[in-house]
C-alpha positions as CSV (number, residue, x, y, z in Angstrom):
1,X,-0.5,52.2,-44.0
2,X,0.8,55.4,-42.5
3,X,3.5,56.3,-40.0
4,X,0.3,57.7,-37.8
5,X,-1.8,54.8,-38.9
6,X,0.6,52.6,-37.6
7,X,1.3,54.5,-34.6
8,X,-2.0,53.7,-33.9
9,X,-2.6,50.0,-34.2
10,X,1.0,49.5,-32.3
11,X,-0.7,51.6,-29.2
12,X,-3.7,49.3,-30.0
13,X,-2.0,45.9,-29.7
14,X,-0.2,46.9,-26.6
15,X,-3.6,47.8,-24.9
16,X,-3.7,44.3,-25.5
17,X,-0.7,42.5,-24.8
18,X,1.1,44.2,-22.5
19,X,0.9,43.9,-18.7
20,X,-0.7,46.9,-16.5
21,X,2.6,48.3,-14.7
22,X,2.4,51.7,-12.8
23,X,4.8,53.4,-15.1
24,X,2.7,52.9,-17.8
25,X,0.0,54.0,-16.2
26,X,1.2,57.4,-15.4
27,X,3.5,58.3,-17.8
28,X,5.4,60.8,-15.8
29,X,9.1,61.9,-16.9
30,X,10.1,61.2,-12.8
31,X,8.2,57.8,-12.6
32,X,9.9,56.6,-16.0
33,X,13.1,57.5,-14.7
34,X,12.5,55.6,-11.0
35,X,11.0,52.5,-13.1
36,X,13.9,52.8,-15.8
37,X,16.8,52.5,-12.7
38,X,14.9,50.0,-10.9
39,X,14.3,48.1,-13.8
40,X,18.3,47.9,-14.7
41,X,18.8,43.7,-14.0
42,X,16.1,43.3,-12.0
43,X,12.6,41.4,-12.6
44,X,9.5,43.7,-13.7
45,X,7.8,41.1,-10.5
46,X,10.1,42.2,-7.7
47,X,9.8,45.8,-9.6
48,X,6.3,46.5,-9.1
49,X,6.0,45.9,-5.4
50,X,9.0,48.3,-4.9
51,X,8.2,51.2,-7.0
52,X,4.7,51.5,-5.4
53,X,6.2,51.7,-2.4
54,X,9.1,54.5,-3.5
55,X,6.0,56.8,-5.2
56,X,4.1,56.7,-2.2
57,X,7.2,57.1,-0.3
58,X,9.1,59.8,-2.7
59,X,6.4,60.9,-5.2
60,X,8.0,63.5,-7.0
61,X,11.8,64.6,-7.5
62,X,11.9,67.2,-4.7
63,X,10.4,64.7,-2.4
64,X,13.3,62.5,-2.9
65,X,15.9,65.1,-3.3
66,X,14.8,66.4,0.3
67,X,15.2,62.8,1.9
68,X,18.5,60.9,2.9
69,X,20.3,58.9,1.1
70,X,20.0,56.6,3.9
71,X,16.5,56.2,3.8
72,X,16.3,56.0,0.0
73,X,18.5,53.0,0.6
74,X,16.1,51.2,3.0
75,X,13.4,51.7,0.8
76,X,15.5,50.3,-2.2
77,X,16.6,47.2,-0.2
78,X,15.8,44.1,-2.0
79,X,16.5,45.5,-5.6
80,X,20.1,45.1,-5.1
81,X,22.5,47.2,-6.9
82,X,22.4,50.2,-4.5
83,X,24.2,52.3,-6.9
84,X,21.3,53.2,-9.0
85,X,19.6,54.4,-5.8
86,X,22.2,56.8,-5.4
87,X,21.8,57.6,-8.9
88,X,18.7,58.3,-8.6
89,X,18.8,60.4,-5.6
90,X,21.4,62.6,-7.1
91,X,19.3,63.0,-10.3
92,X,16.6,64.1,-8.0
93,X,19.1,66.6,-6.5
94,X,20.5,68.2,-9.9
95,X,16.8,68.0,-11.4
96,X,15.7,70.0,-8.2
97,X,18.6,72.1,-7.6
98,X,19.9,72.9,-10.8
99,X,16.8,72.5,-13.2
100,X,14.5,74.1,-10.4
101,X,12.4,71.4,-10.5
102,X,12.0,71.2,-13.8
103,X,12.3,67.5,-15.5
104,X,14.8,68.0,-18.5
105,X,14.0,67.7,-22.1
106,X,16.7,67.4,-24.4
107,X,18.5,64.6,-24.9
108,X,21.6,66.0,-23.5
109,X,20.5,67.4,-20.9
110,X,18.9,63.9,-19.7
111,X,22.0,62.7,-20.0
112,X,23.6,64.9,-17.2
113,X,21.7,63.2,-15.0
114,X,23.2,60.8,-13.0
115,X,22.3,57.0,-13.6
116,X,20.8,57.9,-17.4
117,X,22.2,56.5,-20.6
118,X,21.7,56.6,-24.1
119,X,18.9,54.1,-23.9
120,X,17.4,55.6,-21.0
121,X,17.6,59.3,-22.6
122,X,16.3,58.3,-25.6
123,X,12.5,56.8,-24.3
124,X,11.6,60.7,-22.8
């Protein structure tokens, strides 16, 4: 078997076994990185419910980087942790601001961002 032919029956067997989360659904750099920091200690369960409501709420990164912090903290409440919301909201800001909107693709780069480590970096 191949590298691509493996590839293939890996993507297969997830179709299969994994559970339908939003994130994977749409594979967006910006919903990876909200599902990523949300997911940091907390249960994919109390995830779900909460991400949904940030998307609709904050669906892109100049969304979020136009909004308080204050209410990206209300809508975070119950994920505990609230660091990561501020994270977040600054990685909106510097992706916005600094990148003009552009999501970042290099692997340093992604790691300028507030709230994003080496394992985070590496899954874009």
């Amino acid at each position: 078997m191949n590298k691509d032919e493996f590839q293939q029956l890996l993507w297969e067997k997830a179709k299969e076994h994994y559970r339908i989360m939003p994130w994977r659904e749409d594979t967006r750099p910006y919903y990876v990185l909200v599902s990523e920091l949300m997911l940091q200690q907390t249960q994919v369960n109390r995830v779900i419910p909460k991400f949904e409501a940030f998307i609709a709420r904050f669906p892109d990164e100049k969304s979020l980087a136009e909004a308080s912090l204050a209410d990206v903290l209300k809508l975070w409440s119950g994920l505990g942790y609230n660091r990561r919301a501020k994270f977040l909201h600054e990685a909106a800001n510097k992706i916005t601001n600094e990148y003009s909107g552009v999501f970042p693709t290099t692997y340093d780069t992604l790691l300028s961002l507030p709230g994003v480590g080496k394992g985070t970096a590496g899954l874009f």
